[in-house]
Structures are given as structure tokens and as C-alpha cells.
N, C-alpha and C positions, 0 to 999 in steps of 0.2 A: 299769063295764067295766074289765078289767084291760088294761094298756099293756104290749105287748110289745115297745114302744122300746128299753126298756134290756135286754132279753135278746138274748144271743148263740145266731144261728141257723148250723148251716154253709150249705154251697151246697144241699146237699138238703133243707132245711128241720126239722133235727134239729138240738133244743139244744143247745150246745154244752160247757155246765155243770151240770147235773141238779142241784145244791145250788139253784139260781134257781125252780126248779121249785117251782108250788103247786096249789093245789087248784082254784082259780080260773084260774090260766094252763092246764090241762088241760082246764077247759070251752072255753075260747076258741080253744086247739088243734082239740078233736074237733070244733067245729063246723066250721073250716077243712077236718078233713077229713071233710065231710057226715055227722059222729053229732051230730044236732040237741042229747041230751038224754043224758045218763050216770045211766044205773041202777044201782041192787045190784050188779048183776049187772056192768055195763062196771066199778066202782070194783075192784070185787071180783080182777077180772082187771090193771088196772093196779096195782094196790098190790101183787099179786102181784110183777110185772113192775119196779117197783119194788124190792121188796126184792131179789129175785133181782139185779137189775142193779145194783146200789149193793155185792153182796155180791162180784159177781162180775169189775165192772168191763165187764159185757159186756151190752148184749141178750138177753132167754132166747128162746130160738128156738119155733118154731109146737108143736113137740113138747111142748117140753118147757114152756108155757105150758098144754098141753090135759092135760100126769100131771100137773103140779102145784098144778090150778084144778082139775081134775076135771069142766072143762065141753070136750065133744066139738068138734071142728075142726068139725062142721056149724052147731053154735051161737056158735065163735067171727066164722065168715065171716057168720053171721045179726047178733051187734053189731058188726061190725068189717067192712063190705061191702070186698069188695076187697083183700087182703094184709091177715089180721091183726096179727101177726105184726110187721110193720111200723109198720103204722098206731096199733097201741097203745104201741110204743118211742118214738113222735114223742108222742101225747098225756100219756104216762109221763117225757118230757124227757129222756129216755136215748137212747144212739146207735144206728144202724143196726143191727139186728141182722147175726152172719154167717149168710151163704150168702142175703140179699134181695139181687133183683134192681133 
């Protein structure tokens, strides 16, 4: 099991360095936030969200994760219950996206 001792969290539970960030600390994230198991399909979406955010210095918002995956806001709320949007920026080690509440 990977330790997330030595990673810096802010108050809201969003990394605070995304270079810390692996592959194994994002299972242990999604399960925190109830995605048991990362499919094709959730990696697919985080690596997206990843590069976007590493390129852009920001969070990619719900939009702009659903033209740039090309999977539909009904399928990102189906892996991603609850703000995906969100939820994938914390298991992706990148900061809050703008405009989440």
C-alpha cells in the first residue's frame, strides 16, 4: 500500500505538488473518494486531466474533460459519482478545478 505520509495535501484534500503524484497514489486517492477500482476507461480520463493540467497549470473543467475524452458528462458522473470534474483533479494530484464548488 502506498503512504501518503510524505505527500502534501491542502485543506481540501487536493495535492499540493502533482510532480508527487503516481500511479499507485491515485488508486489510493479514488478509493478515498468511493471509485473502488480504475478502469480503461477512469485512467483514460485522468491522464487526460493530467496532461491538460501539468500543460496548463490549472484543473480542466467538466467541459472541457467531456470534448477532450470524448466521453459524455452522463458517463463521466457514472465513473466519477458525485462532481466529476472535481473528483478526478484530487485523484489526478492536480488542484481544484475553477468554478467547483
Amino acid at each position: 500500500m502506498t503512504d501518503l505520509a510524505n505527500i502534501q495535501f491542502n485543506a481540501e484534500g487536493f495535492m499540493t505538488d502533482p510532480n508527487q503524484w503516481t500511479k499507485e497514489i491515485a488508486e489510493v486517492l479514488a478509493k478515498q473518494e468511493g471509485v473502488e477500482t480504475l478502469t480503461e476507461a477512469h485512467w483514460k480520463i485522468i491522464e487526460f486531466c493530467r496532461a491538460t493540467g501539468l500543460a496548463d497549470g490549472k484543473s480542466p473543467t467538466l467541459r472541457q474533460i467531456t470534448v477532450g475524452t470524448g466521453i459524455s458528462t452522463k458517463d463521466l458522473f457514472a465513473l466519477f459519482p458525485k462532481g466529476p470534474a472535481k473528483k478526478v483533479a484530487k485523484i489526478a494530484g492536480l488542484g481544484k478545478p475553477e468554478g467547483c464548488v
